[in-house]
MARBA-3410 file (N, C-alpha, C, O; in Angstrom, 1 decimal):
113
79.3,139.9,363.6,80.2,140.5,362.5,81.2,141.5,363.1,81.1,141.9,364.3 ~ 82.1,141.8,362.2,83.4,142.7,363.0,83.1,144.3,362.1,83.1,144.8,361.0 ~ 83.0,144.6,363.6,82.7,146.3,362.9,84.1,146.7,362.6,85.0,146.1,363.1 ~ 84.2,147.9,361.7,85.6,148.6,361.8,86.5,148.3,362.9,87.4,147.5,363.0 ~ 86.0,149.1,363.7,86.7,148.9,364.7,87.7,148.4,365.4,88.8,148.8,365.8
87.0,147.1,365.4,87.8,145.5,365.9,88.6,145.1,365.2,89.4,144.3,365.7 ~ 88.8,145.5,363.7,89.5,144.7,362.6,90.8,145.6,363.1,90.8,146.7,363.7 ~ 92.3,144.6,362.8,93.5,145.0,363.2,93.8,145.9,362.1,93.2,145.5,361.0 ~ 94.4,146.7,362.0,95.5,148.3,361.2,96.4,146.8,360.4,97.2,146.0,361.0 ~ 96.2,146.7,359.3,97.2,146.0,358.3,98.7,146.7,358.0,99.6,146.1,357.6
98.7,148.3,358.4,99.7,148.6,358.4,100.2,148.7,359.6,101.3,149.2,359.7 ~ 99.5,148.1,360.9,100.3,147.9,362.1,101.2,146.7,361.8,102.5,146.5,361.7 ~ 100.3,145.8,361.8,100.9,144.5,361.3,102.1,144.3,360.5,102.8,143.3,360.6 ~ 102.2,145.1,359.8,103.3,145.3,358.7,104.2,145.7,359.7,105.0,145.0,360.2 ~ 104.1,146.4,359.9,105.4,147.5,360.6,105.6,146.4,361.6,106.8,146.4,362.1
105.1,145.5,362.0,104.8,144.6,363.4,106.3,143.7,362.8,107.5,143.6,363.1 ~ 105.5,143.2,361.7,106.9,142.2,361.1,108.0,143.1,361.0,109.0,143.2,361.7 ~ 107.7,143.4,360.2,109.3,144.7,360.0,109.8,144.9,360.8,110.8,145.6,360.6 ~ 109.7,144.6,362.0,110.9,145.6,363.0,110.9,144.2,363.7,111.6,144.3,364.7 ~ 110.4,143.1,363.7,110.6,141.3,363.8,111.9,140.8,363.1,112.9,140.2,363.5
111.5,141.3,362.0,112.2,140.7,360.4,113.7,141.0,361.1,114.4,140.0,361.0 ~ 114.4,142.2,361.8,115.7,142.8,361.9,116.1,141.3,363.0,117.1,140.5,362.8 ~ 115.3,141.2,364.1,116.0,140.1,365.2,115.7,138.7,364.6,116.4,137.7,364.9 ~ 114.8,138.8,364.0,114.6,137.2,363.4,116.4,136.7,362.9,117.2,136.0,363.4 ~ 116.3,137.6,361.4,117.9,137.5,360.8,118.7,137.4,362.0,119.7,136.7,361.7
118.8,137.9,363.3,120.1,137.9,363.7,120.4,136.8,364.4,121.4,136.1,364.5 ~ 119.1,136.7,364.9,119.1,135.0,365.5,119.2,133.6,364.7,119.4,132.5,365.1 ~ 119.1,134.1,363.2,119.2,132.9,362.3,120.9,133.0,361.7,121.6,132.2,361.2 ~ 121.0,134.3,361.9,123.0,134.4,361.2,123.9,134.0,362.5,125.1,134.3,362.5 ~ 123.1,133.4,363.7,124.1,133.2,365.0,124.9,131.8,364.6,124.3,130.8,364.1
126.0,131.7,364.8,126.6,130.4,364.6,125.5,128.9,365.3,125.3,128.6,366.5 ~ 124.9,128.4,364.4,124.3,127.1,364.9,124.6,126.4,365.6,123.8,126.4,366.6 ~ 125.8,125.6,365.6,126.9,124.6,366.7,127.3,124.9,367.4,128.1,125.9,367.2 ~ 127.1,124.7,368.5,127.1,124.5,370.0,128.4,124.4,370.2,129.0,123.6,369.5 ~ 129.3,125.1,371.1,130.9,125.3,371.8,131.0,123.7,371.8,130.1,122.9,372.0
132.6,123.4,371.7,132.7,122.2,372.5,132.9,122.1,373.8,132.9,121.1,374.5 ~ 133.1,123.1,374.1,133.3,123.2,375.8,132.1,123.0,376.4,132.0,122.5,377.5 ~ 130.8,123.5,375.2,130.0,123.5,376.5,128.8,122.0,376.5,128.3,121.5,375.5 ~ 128.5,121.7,377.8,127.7,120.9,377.5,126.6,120.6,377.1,125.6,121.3,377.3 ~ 126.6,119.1,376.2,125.1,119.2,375.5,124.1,118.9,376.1,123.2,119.5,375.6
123.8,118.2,377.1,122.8,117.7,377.8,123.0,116.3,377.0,123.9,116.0,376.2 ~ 121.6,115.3,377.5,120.7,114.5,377.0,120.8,114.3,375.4,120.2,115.2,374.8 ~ 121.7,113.3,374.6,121.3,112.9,372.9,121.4,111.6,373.0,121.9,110.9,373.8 ~ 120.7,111.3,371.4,120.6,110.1,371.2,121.8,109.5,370.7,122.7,110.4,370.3 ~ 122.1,108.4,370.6,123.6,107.8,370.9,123.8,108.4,369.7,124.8,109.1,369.8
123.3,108.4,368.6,124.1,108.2,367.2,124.4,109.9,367.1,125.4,110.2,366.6 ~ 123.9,110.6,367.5,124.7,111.9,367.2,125.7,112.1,368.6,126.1,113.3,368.8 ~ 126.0,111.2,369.4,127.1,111.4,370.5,128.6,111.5,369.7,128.8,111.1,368.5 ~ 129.6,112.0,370.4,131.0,112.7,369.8,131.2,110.6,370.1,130.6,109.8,370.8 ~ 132.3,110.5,369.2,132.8,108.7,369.2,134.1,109.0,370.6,134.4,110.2,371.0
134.7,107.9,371.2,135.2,107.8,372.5,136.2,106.8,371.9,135.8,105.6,372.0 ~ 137.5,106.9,371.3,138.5,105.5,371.0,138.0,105.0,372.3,137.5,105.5,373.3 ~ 138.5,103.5,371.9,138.0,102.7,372.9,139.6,102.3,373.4,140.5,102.8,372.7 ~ 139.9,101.6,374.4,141.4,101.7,374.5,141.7,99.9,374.0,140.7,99.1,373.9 ~ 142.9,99.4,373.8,143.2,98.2,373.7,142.5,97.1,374.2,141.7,96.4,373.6
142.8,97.2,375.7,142.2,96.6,376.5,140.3,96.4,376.2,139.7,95.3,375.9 ~ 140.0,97.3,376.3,138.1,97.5,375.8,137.9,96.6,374.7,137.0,95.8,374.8 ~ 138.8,96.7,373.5,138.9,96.1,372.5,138.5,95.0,372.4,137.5,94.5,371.9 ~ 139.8,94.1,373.3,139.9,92.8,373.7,139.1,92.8,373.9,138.4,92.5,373.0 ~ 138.4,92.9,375.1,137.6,92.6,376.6,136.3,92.1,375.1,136.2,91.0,374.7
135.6,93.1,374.6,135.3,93.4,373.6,135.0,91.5,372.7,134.1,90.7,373.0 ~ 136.1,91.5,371.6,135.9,90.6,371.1,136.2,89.0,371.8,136.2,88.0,371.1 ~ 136.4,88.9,373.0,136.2,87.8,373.6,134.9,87.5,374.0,134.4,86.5,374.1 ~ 134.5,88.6,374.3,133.0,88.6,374.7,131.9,87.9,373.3,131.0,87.0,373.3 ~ 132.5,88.7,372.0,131.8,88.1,370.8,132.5,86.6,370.7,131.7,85.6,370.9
133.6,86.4,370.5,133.9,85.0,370.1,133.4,84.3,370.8,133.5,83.2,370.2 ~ 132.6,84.0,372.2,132.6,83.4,372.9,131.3,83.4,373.1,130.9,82.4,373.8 ~ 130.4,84.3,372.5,129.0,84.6,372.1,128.8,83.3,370.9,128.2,82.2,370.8 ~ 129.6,84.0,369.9,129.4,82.9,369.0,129.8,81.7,368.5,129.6,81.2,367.4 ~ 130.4,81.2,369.8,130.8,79.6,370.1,130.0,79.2,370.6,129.7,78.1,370.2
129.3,79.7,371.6,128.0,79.0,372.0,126.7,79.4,371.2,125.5,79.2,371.6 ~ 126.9,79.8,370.3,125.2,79.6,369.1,126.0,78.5,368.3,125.4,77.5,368.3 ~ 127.2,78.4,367.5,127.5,77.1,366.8,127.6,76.0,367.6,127.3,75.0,366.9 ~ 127.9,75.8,369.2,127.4,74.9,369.9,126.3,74.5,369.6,126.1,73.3,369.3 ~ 125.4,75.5,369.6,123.2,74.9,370.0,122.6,74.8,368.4,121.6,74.4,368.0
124.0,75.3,367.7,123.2,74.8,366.1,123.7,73.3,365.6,123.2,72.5,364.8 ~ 124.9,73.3,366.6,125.6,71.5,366.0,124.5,70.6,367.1,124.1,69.5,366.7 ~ 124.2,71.2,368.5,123.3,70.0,369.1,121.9,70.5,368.2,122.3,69.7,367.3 ~ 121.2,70.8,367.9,120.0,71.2,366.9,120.0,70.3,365.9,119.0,69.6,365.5 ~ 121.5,70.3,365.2,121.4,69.6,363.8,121.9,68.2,364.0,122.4,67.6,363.0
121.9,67.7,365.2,122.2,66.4,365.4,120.9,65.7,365.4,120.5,64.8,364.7 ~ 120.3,66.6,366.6,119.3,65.8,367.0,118.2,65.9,365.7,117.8,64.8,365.6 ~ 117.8,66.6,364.9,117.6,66.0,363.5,118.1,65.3,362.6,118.0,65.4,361.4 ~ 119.0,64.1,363.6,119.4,63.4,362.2,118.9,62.7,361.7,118.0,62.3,362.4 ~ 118.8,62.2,360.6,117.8,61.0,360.4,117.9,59.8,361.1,119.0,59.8,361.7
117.3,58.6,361.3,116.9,57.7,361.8,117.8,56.7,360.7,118.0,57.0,359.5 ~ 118.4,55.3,361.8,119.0,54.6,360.6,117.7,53.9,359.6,116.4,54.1,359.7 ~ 118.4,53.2,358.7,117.3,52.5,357.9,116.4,52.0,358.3,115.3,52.3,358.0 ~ 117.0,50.5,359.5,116.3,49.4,359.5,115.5,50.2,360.9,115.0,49.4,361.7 ~ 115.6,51.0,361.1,114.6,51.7,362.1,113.3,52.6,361.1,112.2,53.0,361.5
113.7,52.7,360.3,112.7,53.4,359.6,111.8,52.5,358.7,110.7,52.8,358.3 ~ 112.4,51.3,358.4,111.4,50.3,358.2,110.6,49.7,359.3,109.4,49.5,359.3 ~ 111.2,49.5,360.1,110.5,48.7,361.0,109.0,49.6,361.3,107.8,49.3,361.2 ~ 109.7,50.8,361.7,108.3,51.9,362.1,107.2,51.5,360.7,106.1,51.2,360.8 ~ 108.1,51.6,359.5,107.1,51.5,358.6,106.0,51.0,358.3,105.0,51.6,357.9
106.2,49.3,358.8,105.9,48.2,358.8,104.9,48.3,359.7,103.7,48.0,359.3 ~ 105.2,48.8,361.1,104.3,48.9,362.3,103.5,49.9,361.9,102.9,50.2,362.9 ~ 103.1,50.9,360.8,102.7,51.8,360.3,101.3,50.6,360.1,100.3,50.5,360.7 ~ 102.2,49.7,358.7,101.4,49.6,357.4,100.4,48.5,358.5,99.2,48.7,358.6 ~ 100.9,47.5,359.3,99.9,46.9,360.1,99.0,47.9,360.5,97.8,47.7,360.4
99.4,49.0,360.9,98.2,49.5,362.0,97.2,50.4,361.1,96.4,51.2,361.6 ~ 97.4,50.3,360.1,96.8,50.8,359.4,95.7,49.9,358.8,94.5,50.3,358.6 ~ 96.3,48.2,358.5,95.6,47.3,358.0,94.6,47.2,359.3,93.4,47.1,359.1 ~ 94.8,47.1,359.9,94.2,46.3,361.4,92.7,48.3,361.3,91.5,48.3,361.1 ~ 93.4,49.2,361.5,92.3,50.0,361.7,90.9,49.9,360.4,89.7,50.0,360.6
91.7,49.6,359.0,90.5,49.6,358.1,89.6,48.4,358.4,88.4,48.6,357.9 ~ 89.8,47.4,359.0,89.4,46.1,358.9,89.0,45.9,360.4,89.3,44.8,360.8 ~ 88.6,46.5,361.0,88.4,46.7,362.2,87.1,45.4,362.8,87.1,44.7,363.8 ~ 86.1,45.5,361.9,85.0,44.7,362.1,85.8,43.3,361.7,85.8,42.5,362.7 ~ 86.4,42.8,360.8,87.0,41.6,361.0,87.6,41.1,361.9,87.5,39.9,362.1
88.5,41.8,362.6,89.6,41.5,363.4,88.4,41.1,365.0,88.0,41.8,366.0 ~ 88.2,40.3,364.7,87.7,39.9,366.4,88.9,39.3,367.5,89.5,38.2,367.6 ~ 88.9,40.1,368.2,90.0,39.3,368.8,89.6,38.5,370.6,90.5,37.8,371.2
END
């Protein structure tokens, strides 16, 4: 247990803040933002200052995209070819070779060959 003693003065503590409380305020009424002169160190991109990009960047820029996305509509037109369907009389024929091999598997004990 805590004898008298040990227990802290409540009005030290007080007085403790109180004469805190004067530098706390001065440090919180200091201008927040940082000089632009001076440097920031290390941030994450989205709070970085923006940089015009020049003409040239620009270009360089959207050739790089058009040329990105001429070759995905390339690999979606070879994609959607090679799903095309099959002509008809190829899709019958398979059919047919279907419906035999189907006949031929149920009937298996008849078929002696």
């Amino acid at each position: 247990m805590n004898t008298p003693e040990e227990r802290p003065n409540p009005d030290d503590a007080l007085a403790r803040a109180r004469a805190a409380r004067a530098k706390m305020a001065a440090a919180l009424d200091e201008d927040q933002e940082p000089d632009p002169d001076e440097p920031l160190g290390w941030q994450p991109i989205w709070k970085r200052p923006r940089k015009p990009k020049s003409k040239a960047a620009k270009k360089a820029e959207l050739r790089k995209q058009r040329k990105r996305l001429q070759e995905a509509a390339k690999r979606r037109l070879a994609a959607a070819n090679s799903r095309r369907p099959r002509s008809r009389q190829n899709r019958i024929g398979n059919a047919a070779a279907r419906r035999d091999a189907r006949a031929l598997s149920r009937h298996s004990g008849a078929w002696l060959w």
